[in-house]
Phi, psi and omega in degrees: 000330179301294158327331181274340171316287196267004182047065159314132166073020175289170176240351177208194186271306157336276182315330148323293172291351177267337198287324176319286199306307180344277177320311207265345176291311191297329202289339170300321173315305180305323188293269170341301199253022185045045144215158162236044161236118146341289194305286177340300201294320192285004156213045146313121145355163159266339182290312164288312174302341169296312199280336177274343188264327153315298201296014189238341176085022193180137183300150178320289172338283190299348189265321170294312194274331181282350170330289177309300149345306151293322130349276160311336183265313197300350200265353226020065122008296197265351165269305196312340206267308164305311152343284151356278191251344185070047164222147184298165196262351169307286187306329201270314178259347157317284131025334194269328163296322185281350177271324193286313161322269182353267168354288156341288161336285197290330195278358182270353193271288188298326149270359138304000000 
């Protein structure tokens, strides 16, 4: 996870910023299911997940992405990047809720 912490050896700005949300997606996960086993979280129930998603207001998804979102903003994310990467910080950021779903997914893909 740590490479993904600084998205080392990314190649466009998209990559960057997905490897970021990578990192900042699972500690929601940890966040979200109260532990940071892996093992553990992929065989929770439907049933704890019905219940974490009352006691959290908000779906596994949504807690990730505004995570991720957040993230991104307290860091300006999309200005250092555009810099960066040489894209405008407009397209990076339209652009930043549908990678961060995208993201949300795969990593809820990978502990089922």
């Amino acid at each position: 996870m740590a490479e993904y912490e600084h998205a080392e050896g990314s190649e466009s700005a998209y990559d960057e910023l997905g490897q970021v949300f990578c990192h900042i997606g699972v500690m929601g996960l940890y966040d979200y299911a109260g532990s940071d086993d892996i093992q553990f979280i992929s065989r929770l129930e439907k049933s704890v997940w019905d219940y974490l998603e009352i006691r959290m207001g908000m779906s596994l998804t949504q807690h990730m992405v505004e995570t991720m979102i957040e993230h991104a903003k307290q860091h300006e994310l999309s200005t250092k990047m555009c810099g960066k990467w040489d894209i405008s910080r407009e397209e990076l950021a339209e652009n930043m809720e549908d990678l961060a779903v995208y993201v949300a997914e795969g990593i809820i893909e990978a502990i089922d």
